[in-house]
N, C-alpha and C positions, 0 to 999 in steps of 0.2 A: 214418475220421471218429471223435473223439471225441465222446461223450456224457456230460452231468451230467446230475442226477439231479436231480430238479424237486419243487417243492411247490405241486399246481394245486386248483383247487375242482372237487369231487367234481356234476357235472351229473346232475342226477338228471328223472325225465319219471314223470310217475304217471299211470293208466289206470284200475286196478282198486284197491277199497282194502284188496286184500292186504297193500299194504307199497308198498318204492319199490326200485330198483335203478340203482347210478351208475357211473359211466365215467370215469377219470382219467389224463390222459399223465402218465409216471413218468420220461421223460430226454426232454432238448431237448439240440444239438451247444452243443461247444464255444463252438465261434464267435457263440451270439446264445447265451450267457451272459447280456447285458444285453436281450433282447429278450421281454419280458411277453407276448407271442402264441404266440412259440417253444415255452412254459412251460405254455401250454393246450390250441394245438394243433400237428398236422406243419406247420410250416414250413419249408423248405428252397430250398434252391439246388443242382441237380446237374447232372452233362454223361453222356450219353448212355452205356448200358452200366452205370452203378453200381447198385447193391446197396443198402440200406437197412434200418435196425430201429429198431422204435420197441417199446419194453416201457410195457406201460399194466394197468393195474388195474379190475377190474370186482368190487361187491360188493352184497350184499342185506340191506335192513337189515328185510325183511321177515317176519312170525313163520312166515313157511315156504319149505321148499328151492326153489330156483327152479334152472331151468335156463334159461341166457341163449346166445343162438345169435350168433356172430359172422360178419358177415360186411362188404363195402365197397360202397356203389352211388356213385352220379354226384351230382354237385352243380355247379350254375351262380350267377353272379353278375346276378340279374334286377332290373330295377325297383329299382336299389342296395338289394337285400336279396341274404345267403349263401341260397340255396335251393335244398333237398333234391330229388333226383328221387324219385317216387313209389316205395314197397316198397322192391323190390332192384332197381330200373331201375339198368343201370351205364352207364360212361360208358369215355374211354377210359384214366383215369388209374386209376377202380374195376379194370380187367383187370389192374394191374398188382401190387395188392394181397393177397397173400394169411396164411393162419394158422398157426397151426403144427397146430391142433385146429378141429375146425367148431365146436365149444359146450364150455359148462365149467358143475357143477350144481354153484352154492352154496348150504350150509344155511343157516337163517335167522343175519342179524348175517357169514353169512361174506365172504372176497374172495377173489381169487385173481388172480395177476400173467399175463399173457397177452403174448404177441408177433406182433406185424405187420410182413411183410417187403413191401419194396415193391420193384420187379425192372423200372427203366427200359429198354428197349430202344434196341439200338445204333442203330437204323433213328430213333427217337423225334426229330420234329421239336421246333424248339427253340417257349418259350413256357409260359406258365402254365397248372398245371389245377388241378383240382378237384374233391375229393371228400371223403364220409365215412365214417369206421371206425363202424360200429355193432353194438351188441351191445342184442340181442331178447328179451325173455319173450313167451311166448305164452301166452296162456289158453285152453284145448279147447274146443269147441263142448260144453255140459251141457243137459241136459236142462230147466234153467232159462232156459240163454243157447244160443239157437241161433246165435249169429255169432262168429268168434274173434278175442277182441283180443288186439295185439299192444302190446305197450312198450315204446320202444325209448330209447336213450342214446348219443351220438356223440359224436365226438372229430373236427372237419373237418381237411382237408387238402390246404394250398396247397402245390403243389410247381411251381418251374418249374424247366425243363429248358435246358441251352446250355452251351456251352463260353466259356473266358473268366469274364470276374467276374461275381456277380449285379447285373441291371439293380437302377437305384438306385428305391428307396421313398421318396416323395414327395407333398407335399399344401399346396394353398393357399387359406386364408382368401379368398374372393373381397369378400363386402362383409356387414355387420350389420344387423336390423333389428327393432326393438320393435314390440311388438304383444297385442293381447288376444283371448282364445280367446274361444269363445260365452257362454263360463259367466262371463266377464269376468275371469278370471287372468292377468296380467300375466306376458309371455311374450319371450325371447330367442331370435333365431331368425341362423343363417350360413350361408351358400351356401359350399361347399369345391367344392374342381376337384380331381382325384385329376392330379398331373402328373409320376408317377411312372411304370413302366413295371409295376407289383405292385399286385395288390390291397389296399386300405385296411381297417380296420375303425376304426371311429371313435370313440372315448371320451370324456371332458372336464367341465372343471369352472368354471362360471362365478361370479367374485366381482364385489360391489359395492361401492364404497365411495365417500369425498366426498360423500355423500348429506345429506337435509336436515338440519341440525342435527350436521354431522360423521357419521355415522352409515354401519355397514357392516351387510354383509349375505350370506350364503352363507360357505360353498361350498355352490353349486346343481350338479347333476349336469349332466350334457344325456343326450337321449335316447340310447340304445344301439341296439345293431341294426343299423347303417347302412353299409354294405359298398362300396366303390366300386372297380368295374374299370380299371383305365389309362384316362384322360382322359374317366372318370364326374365327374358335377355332381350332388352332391345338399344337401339341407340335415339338421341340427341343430336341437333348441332345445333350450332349459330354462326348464320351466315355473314359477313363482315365486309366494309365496306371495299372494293377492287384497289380503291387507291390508298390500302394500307399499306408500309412499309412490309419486308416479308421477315423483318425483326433483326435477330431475335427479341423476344418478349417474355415477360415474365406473366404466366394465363393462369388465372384462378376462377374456377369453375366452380358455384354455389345450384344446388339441384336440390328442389324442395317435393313433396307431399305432401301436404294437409299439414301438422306440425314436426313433421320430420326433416328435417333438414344435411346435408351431408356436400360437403367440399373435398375439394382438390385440385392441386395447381402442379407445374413445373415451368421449364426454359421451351419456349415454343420459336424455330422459325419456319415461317409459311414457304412449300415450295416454290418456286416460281411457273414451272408448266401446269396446264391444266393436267388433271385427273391422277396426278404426282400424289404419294402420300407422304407423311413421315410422325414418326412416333416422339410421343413427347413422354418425357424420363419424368416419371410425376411424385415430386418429394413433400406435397403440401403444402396448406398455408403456412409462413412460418419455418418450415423445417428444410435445414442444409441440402443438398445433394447428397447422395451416395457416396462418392469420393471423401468428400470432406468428413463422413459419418465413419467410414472404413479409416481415413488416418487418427481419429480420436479415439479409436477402436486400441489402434495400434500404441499413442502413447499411454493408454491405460494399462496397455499389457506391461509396460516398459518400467512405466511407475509402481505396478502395483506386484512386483517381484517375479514376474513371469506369469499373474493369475489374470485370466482374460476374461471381462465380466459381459454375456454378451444380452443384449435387448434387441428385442423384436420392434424394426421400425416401422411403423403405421401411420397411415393419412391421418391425420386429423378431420375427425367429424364434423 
């Protein structure tokens, strides 16, 4: 397997206000080159029996040496969120994980490059798992702090297993719909189906535009965090500013995965009460309304001597 050599954001977790310590993959394969999840964390595809490395970076931007303990526990996809099993609880993709060193002590401002092999089993039924590489400071029980905190930084890791090609990665916009939170912010919210056979993580950016007075607005983010297992349903939104008009608007909604990407937009106006919903008629980027698709429907019928040609209309992806 080849690997390139990656430029990821440095995850960092703070506990104590020593300082802070972070955790970075430093190669993703060849093959997802173009894949932005590949670049942050293991992602992969392998057939039973292979061999694996991942070379990743841990450093301490704190004014004193730290020693950071590596090691892998278990992770599950719950309540569409990625989540951690407790301490070092492993799982059975954690057994497969190991280091070259148990720990590595960086001086303050130091890093140091580290290796993670991960050792599939020939027996290893096929299917995705889940876990993460982390690397720990601890802080000793003092005579000030009698409890010991730990701080930890990970790198997660989706790996499925099987022979043959990887199952395809996959996701679909189910339906949109406006709305305002408690504190009355005007709020975009979309139901996704994960119809892929791989874990999702969800990204995205929504715009407005066509709005009162020609008027645009965003890019609005949507929330992050949101993880979905094969044939998970969960939702999205993006929260927008109070003092938006309440439109209408024209909303185009862009939601990514790794290199997966999928849109859809329609005519959105934002309730004016709080906790009010309302559904937005979603005909995509690009493509008319319903109405207007129904009367072009009708002069085809008209023109073409009674024979009515019909198409199946779809979001554009």
């Amino acid at each position: 397997m080849v690997l390139l050599p990656v430029l990821a954001l440095t995850g960092q977790a703070v506990a104590e206000p020593e300082g802070q310590i972070g955790i970075r993959l430093l190669e993703a394969p060849e093959d997802r080159a173009d894949d932005p999840r590949a670049r942050v964390y293991v992602v992969d595809h392998v057939k039973p029996g292979t061999v694996i490395h991942r070379r990743f970076a841990v450093n301490n931007t704190s004014p004193k040496s730290q020693t950071l303990w590596l090691y892998s526990a278990g992770a599950e996809i719950k309540k569409r969120k990625f989540t951690f099993f407790p301490e070092q609880t492993g799982n059975e993709l954690s057994s497969w994980i190991s280091f070259g060193r148990p720990a590595v002590t960086l001086p303050p401002g130091g890093q140091e490059i580290v290796q993670a092999t991960i050792r599939v089993p020939q027996t290893a039924w096929k299917g995705e798992r889940y876990a993460v590489i982390w690397a720990e400071a601890r802080a000793p029980v003092t005579k000030e702090r009698n409890v010991q905190v730990n701080n930890r930084v990970g790198i997660r890791v989706y790996l499925n297993v099987g022979t043959g090609g990887e199952p395809p990665t996959d996701f679909h916009i189910d339906k949109i719909w406006a709305s305002r939170d408690p504190a009355g912010k005007p709020r975009l919210e979309a139901q996704i189906t994960n119809t892929g056979l791989r874990a999702v993580d969800m990204t995205g950016e929504l715009r407005l535009s066509a709005g009162p007075g020609g008027t645009s607005a965003g890019p609005f983010k949507v929330t992050t965090g949101v993880t979905l297992a094969p044939k998970d349903v969960g939702t999205v939104e993006a929260i927008l500013d109070p003092a938006l008009p309440v439109g209408p608007w024209r909303a185009d909604l862009e939601l990514k995965s790794g290199r997966v990407t999928r849109s859809a937009g329609g005519t959105v106006t934002f309730p004016v009460k709080a906790n009010a919903m309302a559904a937005v008629e979603l005909t995509g980027p690009g493509l008319p309304s319903l109405p207007i698709l129904l009367a072009g429907a009708s002069a085809l019928a008209v023109a073409g001597g009674g024979y009515l040609i019909w198409r199946r209309a779809r979001r554009t992806p």
